[in-house]
C-alpha positions as a Python dict, from the first residue, in 0.01 Angstrom:
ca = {
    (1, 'X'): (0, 0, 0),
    (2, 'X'): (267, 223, 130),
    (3, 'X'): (456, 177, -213),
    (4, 'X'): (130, 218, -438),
    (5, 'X'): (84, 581, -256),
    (6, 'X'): (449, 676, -303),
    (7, 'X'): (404, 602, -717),
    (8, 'X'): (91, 803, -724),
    (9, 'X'): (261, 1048, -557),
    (10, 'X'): (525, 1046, -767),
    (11, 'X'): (371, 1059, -1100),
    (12, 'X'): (116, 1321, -977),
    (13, 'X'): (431, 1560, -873),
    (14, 'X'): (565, 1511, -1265),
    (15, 'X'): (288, 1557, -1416),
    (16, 'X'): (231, 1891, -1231),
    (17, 'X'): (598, 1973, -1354),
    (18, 'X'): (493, 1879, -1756),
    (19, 'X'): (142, 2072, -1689),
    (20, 'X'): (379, 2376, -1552),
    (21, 'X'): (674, 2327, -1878),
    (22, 'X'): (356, 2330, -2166),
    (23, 'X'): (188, 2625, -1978),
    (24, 'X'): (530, 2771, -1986),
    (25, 'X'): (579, 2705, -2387),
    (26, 'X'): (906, 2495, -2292),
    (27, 'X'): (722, 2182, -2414),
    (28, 'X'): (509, 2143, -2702),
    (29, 'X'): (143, 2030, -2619),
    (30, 'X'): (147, 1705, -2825),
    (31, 'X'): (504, 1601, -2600),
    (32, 'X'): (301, 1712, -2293),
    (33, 'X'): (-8, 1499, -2362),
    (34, 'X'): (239, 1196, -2430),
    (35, 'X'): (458, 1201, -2110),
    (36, 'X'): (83, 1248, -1894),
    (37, 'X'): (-13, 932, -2037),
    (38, 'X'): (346, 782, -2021),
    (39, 'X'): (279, 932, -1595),
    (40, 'X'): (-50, 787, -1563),
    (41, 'X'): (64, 404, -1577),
    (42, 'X'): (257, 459, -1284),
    (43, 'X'): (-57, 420, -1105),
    (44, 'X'): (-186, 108, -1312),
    (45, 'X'): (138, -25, -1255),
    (46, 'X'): (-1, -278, -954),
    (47, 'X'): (-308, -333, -1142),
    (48, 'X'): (-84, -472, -1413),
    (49, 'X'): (116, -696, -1157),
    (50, 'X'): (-186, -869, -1102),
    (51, 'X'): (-326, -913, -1485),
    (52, 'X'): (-39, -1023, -1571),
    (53, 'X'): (-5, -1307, -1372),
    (54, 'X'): (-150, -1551, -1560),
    (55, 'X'): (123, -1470, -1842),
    (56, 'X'): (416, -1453, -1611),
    (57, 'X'): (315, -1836, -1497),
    (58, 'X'): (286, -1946, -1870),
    (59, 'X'): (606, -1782, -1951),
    (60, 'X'): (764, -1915, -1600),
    (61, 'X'): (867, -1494, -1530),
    (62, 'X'): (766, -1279, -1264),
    (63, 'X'): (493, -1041, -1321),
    (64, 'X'): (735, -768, -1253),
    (65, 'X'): (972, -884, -1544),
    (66, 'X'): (649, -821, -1789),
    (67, 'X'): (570, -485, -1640),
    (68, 'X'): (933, -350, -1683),
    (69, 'X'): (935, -514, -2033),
    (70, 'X'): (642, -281, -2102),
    (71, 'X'): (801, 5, -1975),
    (72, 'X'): (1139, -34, -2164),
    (73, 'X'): (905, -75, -2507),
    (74, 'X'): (694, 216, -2390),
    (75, 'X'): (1083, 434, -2333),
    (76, 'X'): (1159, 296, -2672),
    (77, 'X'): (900, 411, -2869),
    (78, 'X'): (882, 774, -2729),
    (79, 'X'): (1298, 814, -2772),
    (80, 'X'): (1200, 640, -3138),
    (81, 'X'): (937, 953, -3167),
    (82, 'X'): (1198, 1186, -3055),
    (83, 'X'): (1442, 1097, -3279),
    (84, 'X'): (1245, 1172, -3585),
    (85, 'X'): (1118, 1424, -3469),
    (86, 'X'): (1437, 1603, -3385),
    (87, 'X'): (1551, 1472, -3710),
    (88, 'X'): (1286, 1688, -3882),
    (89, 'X'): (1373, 1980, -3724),
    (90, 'X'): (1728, 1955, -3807),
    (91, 'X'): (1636, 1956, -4187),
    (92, 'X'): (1386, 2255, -4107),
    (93, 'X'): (1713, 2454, -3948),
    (94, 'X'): (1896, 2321, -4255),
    (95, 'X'): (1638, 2463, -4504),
    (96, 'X'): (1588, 2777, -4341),
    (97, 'X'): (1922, 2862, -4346),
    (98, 'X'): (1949, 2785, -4743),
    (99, 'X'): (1661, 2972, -4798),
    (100, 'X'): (1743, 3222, -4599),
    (101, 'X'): (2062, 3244, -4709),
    (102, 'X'): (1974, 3224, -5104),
    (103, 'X'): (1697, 3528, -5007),
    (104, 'X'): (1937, 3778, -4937),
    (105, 'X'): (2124, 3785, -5278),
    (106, 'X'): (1811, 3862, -5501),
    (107, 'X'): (1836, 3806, -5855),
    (108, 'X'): (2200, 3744, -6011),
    (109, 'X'): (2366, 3970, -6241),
    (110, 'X'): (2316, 3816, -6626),
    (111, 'X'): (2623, 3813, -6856),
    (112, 'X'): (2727, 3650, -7198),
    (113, 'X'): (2915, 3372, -6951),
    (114, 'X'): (2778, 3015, -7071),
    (115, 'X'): (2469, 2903, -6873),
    (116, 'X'): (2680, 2673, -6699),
    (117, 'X'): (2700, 2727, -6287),
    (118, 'X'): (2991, 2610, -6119),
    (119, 'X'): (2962, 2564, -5748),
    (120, 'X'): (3230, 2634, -5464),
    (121, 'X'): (3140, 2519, -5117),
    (122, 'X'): (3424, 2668, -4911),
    (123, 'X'): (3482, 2623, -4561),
    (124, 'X'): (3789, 2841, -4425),
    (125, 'X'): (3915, 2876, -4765),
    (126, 'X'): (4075, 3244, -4742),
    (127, 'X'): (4385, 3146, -4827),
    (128, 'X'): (4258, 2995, -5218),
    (129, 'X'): (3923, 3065, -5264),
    (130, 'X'): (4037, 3409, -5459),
    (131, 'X'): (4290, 3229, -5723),
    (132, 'X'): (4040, 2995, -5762),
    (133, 'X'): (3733, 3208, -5795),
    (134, 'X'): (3975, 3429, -6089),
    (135, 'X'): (4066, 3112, -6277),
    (136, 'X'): (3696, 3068, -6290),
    (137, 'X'): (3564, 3375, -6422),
    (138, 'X'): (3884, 3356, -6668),
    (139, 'X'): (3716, 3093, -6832),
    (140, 'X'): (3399, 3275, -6835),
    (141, 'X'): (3208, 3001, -6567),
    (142, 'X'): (2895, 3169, -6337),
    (143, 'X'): (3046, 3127, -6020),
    (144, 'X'): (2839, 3093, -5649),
    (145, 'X'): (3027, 3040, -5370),
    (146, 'X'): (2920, 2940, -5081),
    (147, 'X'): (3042, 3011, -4747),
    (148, 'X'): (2977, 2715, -4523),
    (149, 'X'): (2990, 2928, -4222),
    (150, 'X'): (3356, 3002, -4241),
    (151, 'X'): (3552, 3168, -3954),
    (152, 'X'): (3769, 3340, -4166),
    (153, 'X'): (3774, 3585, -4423),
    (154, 'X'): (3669, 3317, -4710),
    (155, 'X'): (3386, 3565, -4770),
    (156, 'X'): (3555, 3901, -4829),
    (157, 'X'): (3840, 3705, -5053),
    (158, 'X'): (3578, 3564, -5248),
    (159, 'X'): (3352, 3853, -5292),
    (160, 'X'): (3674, 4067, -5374),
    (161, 'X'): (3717, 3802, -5633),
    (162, 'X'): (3437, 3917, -5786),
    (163, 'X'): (3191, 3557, -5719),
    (164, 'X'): (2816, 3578, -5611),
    (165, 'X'): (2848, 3456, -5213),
    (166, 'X'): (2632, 3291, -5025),
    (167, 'X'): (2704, 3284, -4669),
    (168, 'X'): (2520, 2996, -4445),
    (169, 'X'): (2494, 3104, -4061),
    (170, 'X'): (2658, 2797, -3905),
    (171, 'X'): (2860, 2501, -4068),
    (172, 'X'): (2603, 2249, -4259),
    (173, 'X'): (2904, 2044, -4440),
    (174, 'X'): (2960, 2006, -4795),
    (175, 'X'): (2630, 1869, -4837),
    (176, 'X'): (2407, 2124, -4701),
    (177, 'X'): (2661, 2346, -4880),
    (178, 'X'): (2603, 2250, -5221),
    (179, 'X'): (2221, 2144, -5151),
    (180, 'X'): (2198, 2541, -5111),
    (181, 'X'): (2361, 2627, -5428),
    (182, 'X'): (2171, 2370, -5604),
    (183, 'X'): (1898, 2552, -5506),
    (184, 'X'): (2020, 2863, -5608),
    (185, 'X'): (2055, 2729, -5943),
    (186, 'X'): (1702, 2556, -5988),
    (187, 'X'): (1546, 2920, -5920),
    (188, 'X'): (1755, 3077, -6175),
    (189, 'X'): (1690, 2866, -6436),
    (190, 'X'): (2063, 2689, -6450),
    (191, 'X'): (2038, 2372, -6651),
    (192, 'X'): (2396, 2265, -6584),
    (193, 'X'): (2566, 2295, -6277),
    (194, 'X'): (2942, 2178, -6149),
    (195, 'X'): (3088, 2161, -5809),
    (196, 'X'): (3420, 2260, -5795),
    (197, 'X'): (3591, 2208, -5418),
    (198, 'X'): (3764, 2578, -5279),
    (199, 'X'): (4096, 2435, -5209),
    (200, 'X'): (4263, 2411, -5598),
    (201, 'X'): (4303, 2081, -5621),
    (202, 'X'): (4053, 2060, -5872),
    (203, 'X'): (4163, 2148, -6264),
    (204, 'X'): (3970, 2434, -6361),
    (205, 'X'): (4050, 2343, -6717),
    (206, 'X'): (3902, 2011, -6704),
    (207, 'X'): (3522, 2197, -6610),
    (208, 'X'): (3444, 2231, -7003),
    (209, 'X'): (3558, 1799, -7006),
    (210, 'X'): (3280, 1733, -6762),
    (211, 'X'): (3018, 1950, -6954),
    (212, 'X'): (3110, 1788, -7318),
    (213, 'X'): (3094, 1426, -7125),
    (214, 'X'): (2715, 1573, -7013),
    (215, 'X'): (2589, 1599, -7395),
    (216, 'X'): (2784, 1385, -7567),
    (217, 'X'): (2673, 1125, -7361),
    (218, 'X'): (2319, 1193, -7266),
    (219, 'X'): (2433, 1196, -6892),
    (220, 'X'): (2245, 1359, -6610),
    (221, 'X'): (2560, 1294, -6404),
    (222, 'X'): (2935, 1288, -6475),
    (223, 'X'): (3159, 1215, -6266),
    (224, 'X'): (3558, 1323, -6264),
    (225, 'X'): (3727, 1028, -6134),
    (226, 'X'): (4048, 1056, -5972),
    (227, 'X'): (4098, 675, -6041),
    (228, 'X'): (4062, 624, -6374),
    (229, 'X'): (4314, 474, -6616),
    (230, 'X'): (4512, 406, -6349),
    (231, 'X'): (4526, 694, -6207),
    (232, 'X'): (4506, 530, -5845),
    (233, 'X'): (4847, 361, -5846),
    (234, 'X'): (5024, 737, -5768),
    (235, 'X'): (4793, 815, -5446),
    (236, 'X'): (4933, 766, -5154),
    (237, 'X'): (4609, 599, -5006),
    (238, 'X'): (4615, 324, -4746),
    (239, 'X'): (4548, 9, -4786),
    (240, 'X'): (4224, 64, -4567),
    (241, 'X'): (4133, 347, -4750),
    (242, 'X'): (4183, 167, -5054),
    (243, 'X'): (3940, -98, -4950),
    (244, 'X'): (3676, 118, -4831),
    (245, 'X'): (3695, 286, -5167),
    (246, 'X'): (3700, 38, -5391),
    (247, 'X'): (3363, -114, -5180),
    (248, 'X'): (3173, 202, -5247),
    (249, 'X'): (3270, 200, -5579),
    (250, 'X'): (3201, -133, -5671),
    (251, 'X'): (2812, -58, -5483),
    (252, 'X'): (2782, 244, -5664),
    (253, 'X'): (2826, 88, -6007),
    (254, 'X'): (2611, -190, -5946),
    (255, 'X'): (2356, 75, -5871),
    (256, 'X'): (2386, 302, -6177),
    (257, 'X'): (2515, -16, -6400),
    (258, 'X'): (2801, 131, -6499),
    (259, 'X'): (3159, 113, -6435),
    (260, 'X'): (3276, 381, -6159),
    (261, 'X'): (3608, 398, -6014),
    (262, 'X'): (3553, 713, -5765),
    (263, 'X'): (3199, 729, -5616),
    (264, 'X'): (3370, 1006, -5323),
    (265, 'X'): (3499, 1259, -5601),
    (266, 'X'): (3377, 1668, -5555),
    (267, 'X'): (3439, 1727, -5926),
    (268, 'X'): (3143, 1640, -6052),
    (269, 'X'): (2846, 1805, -6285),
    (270, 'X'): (2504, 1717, -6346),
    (271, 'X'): (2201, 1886, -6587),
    (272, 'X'): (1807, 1900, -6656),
    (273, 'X'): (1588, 1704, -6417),
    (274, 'X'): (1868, 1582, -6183),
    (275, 'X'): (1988, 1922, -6028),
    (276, 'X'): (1583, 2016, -5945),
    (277, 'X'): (1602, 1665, -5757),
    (278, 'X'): (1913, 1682, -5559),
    (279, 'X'): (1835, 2070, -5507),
    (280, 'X'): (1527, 1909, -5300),
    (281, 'X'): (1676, 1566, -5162),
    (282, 'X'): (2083, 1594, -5179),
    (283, 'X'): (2118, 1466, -4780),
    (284, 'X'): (2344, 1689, -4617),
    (285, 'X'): (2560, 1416, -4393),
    (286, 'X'): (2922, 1293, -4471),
    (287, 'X'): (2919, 1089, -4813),
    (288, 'X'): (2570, 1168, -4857),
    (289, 'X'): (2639, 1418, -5076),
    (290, 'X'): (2880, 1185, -5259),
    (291, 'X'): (2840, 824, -5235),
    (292, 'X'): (2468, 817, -5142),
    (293, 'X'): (2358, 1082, -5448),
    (294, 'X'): (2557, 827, -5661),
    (295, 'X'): (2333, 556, -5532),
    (296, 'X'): (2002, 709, -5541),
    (297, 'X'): (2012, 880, -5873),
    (298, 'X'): (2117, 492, -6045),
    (299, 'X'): (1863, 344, -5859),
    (300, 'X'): (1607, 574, -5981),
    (301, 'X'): (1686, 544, -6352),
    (302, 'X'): (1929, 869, -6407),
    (303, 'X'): (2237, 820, -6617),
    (304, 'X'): (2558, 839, -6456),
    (305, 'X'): (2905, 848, -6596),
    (306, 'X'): (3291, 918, -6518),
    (307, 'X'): (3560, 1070, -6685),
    (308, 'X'): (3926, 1083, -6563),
    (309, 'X'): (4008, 1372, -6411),
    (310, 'X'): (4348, 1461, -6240),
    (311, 'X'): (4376, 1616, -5891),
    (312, 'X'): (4656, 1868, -5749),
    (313, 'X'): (4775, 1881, -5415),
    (314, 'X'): (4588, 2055, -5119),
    (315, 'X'): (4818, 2398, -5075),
    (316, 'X'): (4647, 2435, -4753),
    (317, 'X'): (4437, 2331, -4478),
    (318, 'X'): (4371, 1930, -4407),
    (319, 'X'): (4105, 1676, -4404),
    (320, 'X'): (3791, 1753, -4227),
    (321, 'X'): (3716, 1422, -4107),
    (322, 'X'): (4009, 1200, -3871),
    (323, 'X'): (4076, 841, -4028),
    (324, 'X'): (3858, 696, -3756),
    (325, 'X'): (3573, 977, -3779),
    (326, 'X'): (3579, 825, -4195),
    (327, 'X'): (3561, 465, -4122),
    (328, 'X'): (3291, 491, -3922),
    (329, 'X'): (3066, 696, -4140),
    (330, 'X'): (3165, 529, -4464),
    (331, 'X'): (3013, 190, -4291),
    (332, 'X'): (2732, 368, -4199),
    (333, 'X'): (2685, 488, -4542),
    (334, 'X'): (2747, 125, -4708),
    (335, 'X'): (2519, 5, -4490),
    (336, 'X'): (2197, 234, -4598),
    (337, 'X'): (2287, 169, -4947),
    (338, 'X'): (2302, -226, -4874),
    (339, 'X'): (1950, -172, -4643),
    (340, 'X'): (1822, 62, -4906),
    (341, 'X'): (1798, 337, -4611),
    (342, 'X'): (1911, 600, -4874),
    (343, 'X'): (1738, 932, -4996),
    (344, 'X'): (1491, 864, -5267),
    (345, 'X'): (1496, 1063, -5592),
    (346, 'X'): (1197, 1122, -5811),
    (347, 'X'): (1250, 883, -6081),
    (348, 'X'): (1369, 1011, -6422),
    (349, 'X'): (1161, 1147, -6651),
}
């Protein structure tokens, strides 16, 4: 008895403190009505010792046993609830922000440049981002870069360069980078679009390969490999890294159904249907941008392709992600590709 009082007593004192959070606006009413009910089988909680007898005896348990087995499924499917829901809300911050972002540049300045849009995402990039913004506009490219919420001065150097900038409020990753200027190019019309990393390892000169690759072979996706013909053998990669590669790879072209050596590669360029798709669905997480888009645009009929394409140095900066850090996601990533837990695309028209 004395035990049934102190749970009632209990679960009446937390509810009183949800009641006081939702009046408060610290918890949403839909949360508020879910942990009262969650409170209110405190109570029931003896009642349930004794119904359940009958089923601890056929399953030779104790009653108790069954009632916490309730309650760890109950805990389970709120923290299930909360994780999509927080998961939603991250993509709403993420959206916002592009919008946002893409809403404070207004309409672009038109030119005689070819209607081909070269993207830059650049994170702490000062030190390149202007040489490689010039070499750009040299070869008479549209150029958007934009400024994954550097700490720097990435955004004056590029600006100064004389590129359209668009500066994200926090750091969203190469994804959520070049999700926002893939936006940026379905609402002005751009029917072909490159990325193009900030650092200079990428050959400028090899942008106008990429594009031919687009028409001549009726691609919606080309790919500049830095493994092609061999090209492999002179990277210093090791032999982990080489494995890991060579299973995404081998995934990836299974998925599209043709051959591709480097499913991780920056340099890549797309046209038509495929940009207004990944503009809406390109995932913003580590090799989701890369890998995953791969994935999900063969397995929903788009044509991809490679081409070799050769790859300088980094001059400066390093790796965002620690050896360990990129084992870890790139399983994760192989694994929602082999569970077909990817993004889906809207399949090609």
């Amino acid at each position: 008895m004395i035990q049934s009082a102190t749970l009632a007593f209990s679960s009446l004192a937390l509810a009183l403190i949800v009641f006081r959070l939702a009046r408060g606006g610290f918890l949403s009413f839909r949360y508020a009505i879910g942990w009262l009910g969650l409170l209110l089988l405190g109570p029931l909680f003896s009642l349930l010792l004794r119904l359940t007898q009958p089923l601890s005896s056929l399953l030779a348990v104790t009653p108790g046993v069954i009632v916490s087995g309730l309650g760890v499924l109950i805990l389970l499917v709120i923290c299930i609830q909360l994780s999509i829901s927080i998961s939603g809300l991250q993509n709403q911050v993420r959206r916002l922000a592009e919008e946002g972002t893409l809403g404070q540049l207004g309409q672009p300045t038109r030119s005689d440049f070819t209607r081909v849009l070269v993207i830059v995402p650049a994170f702490n990039e000062e030190r390149s981002i202007g040489s490689v913004v010039g070499e750009l506009l040299a070869s008479k490219f549209d150029v958007l870069v934009v400024d994954d919420g550097s700490t720097d001065r990435t955004r004056q150097r590029a600006l100064a360069s004389g590129a359209v900038v668009a500066s994200l409020p926090y750091n969203t990753g190469v994804g959520g980078a070049l999700r926002t200027g893939l936006l940026y190019a379905t609402i002005n019309n751009y029917q072909t679009v490159v990325q193009c990393d900030g650092d200079g390892q990428h050959p400028i000169s090899h942008i106008n390969d990429l594009v031919a690759a687009l028409e001549a072979g009726d691609s919606d996706m080309v790919i500049g490999s830095r493994f092609a013909n061999g090209q492999a053998e002179r990277m210093r990669l090791s032999p982990l890294r080489r494995l890991a590669m060579w299973t995404l790879a081998s995934s990836a072209s299974r998925a599209t159904g043709t051959r591709i050596t480097d499913v991780t590669s920056g340099f890549r360029a797309w046209r038509g249907q495929i940009v207004f798709a990944l503009a809406d669905h390109l995932p913003a997480y580590y090799l989701g941008d890369t890998y995953e888009a791969v994935i999900a645009a063969g397995r929903a009929g788009y044509r991809v392709t490679e081409i070799p394409a050769p790859i300088s140095e980094r001059l400066y900066g390093t790796s965002s992600a620690s050896p360990l850090q990129a084992a870890r996601l790139t399983t994760r990533a192989f694994a929602a590709s082999v569970l077909r837990l990817h993004v889906r695309l809207p399949s090609r028209q």
